[in-house]
N, C-alpha and C positions, 0 to 999 in steps of 0.2 A: 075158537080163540086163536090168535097168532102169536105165536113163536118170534121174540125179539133174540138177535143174540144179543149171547151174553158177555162179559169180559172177566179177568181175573178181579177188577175190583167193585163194580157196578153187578155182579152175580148173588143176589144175596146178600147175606152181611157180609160188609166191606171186610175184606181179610187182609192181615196186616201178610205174611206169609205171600200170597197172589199180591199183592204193591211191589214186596221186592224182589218180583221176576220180572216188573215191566222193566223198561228201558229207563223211565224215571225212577224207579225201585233202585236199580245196578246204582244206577249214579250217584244217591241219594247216600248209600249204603257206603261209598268210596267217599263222598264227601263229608259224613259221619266218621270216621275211620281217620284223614287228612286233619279234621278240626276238633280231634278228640280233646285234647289238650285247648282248647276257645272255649268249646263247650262247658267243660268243667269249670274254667275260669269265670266263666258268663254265670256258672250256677251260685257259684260262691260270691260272685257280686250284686247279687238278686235279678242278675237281669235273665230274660227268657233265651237259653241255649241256641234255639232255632235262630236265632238273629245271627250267630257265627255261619250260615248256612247259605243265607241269602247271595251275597255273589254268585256263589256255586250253581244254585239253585232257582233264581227268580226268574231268568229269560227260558226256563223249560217249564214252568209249573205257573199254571193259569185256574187252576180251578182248586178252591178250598179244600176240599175234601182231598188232595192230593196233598195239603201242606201239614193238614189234620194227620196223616198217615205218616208223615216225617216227623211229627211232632210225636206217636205212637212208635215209629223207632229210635227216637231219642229218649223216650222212658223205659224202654225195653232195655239198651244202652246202659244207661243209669243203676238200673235193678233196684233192687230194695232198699239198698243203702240212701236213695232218694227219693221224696215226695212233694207231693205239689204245694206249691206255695203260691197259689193266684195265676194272675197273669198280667203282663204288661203290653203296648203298644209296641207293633213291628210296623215298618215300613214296607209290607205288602198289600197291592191292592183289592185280594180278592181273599184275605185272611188277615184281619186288621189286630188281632191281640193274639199272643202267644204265651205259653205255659211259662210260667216262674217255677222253681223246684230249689229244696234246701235241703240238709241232712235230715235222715231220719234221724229221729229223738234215739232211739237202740243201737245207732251204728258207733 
């Protein structure tokens, strides 16, 4: 059998933790942090958070699974106080719909 390497997020289950040590983790992580306050506004208007990201983010992230995992630190973000509520249409091409989220009903 041969031995492929591995990387922190292609190793197993994709780990959100190994995303934000890559180089698109760091960034990801600063541009979460910068659009804190889009974010929240984006959640309270129904629309999908991640769309306040894109500038930031769209000329370094080409592959789904990379937008998936920014979309997984923006509920981490969130916490409990927030749950999903569907998802709507982003203008990215390689991750065409993104999470909605709304108060939780106990916060």
């Amino acid at each position: 059998m041969t031995d492929f390497p591995r990387d922190l997020i292609m190793g197993g289950t994709p780990s959100l933790t190994g995303f934000k040590a890559t180089d698109i983790g760091i960034v990801a992580v600063c541009a979460i942090e910068r659009h804190a306050d889009d974010i929240i506004h984006a959640v309270d208007a129904g629309e999908p958070p991640l769309a306040a990201l894109i500038p930031d983010l769209d000329h370094l992230i080409c592959e789904g699974l990379y937008w998936r995992m920014v979309e997984r630190m923006i509920a981490e973000r969130l916490g409990s106080d927030y749950e999903k509520a569907g998802s709507r249409s982003v203008p990215i091409a390689c991750h065409r719909r993104a999470r909605c989220y709304k108060r939780a009903a106990d916060s």
